[in-house]
N, C-alpha and C positions, 0 to 999 in steps of 0.2 A: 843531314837528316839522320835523327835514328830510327832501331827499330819499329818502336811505336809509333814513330810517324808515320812512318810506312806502312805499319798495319793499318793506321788510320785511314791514310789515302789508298789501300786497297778496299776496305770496309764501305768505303764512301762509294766507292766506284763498283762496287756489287750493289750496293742500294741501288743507283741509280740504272743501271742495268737492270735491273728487275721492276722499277720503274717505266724504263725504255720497254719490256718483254709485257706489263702490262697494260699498255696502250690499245684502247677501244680501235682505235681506229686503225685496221691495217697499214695501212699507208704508211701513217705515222709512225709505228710501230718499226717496222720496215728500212725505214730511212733511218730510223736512232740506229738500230742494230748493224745497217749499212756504214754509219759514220761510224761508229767505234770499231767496226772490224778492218775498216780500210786505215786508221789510224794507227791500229793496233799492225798492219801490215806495212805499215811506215815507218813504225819505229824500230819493226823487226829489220828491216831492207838496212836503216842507217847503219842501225847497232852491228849488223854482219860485216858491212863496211867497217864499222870502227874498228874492229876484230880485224880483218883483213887488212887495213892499213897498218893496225899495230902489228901484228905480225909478221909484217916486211922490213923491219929493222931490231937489231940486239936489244936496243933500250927501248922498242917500243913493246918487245914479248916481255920485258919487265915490270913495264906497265900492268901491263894485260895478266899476268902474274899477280900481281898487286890488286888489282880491279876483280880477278878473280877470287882472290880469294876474302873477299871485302861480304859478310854476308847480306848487306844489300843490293850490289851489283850483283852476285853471284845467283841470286834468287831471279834478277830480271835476263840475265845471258843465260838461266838452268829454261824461263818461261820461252824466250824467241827460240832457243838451240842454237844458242853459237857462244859456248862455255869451251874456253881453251882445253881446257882437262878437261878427260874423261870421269864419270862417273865411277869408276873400280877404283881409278888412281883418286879423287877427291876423299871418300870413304877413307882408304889406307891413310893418306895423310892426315885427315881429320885422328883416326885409331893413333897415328903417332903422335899428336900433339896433344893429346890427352894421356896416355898411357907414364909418363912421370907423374902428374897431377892424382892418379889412380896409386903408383907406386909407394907412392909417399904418403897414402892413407892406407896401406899393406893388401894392394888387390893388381894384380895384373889382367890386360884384357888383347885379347887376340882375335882377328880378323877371318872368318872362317868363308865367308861367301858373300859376296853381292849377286841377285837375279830377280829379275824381274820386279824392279823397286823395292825389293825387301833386302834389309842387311841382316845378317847372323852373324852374331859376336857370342866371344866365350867370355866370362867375366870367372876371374878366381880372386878367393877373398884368403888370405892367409891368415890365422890369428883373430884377432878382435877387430881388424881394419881402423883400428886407431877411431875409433865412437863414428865412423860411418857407416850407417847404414848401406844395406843392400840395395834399396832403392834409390838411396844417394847418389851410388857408384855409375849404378844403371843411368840413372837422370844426367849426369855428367857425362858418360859418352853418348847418350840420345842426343844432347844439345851439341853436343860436337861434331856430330854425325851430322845432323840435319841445319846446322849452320855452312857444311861446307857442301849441301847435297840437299837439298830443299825439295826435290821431286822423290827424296824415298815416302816412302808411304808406310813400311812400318819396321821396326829394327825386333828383332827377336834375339834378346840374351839370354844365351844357356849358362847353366853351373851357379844363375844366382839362387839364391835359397830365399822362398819367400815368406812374408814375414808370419803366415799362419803354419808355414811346414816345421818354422823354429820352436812354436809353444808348446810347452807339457802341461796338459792340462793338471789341475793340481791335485783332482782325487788320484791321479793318477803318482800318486808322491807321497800320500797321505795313506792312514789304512783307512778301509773302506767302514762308511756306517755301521754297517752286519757287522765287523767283527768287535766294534766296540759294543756293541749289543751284548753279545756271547759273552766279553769278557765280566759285562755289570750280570748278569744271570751268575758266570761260574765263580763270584766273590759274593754271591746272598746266600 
């Protein structure tokens, strides 16, 4: 399964939940919402076991390593809460595995805070960043970030410059109207 599938099959299952939430008839209503929450407690209970059994042996925490860091399983152990790593620790290493891909387009980016589902990164661009944009840079550690960390909510990069702080407006480069005025007046 890829991501889009999976967004698909989450997409489907909001519909249908809101479906289930718009049910006339209490009852009914009641029962859908019953069965999806007691299912959805089913698969949390397994999935904590599979965690828990993997982590009673070397190759099974390699596993679970692996599975973690998979960003489709990583999104459904980030939903139950039973993600081997920590969220401080996913963040850093998502920031290392991007940081050469950053390098080699001439910007470095460093890891300033994880709190309260928000991350703060510093992004520094040296030079021309080799035709990447700023926004470029930023979108490449967002997706790295929230591929390995799916419950952040919003990442805040400082030190990029953004794309309206970079324009000179052009009168501003030019001489202005008025003085080419003056100059046609002081040659008549």
């Amino acid at each position: 399964m890829n991501n889009g599938e999976f967004q698909a099959f989450t997409a489907h299952i909001e519909k249908v939940v809101q479906r289930a939430t718009g049910l006339p008839d209490d009852d009914a209503r009641n029962t859908a919402l019953e069965l999806l929450q007691s299912t959805m407690d089913l698969h949390g209970a397994v999935l904590s076991r599979i965690v828990e059994v993997l982590s009673e042996s070397e190759a099974g925490r390699g596993s679970l390593t692996k599975l973690g860091n998979d960003p489709l399983v990583c999104g459904l152990m980030v939903l139950y809460g039973v993600h081997p790593v920590g969220l401080e620790q996913r963040v850093a290493r998502a920031i290392e595995k991007v940081r050469p891909q950053l390098q080699k387009k001439g910007a470095a980016v460093e890891l300033i805070s994880v709190a309260d589902a928000v991350v703060r990164v510093n992004i520094q661009i040296s030079g021309h960043g080799c035709g990447s944009s700023p926004d470029a840079l930023k979108s490449s550690v967002e997706q790295a970030v929230l591929e390995a960390a799916p419950e952040i909510v919003e990442i805040i990069a400082e030190g990029v410059p953004s794309v309206a702080s970079a324009f000179v407006p052009l009168n501003s480069i030019q001489p202005v109207a008025k003085e080419e005025k003056n100059y046609e007046e002081s040659a008549a």
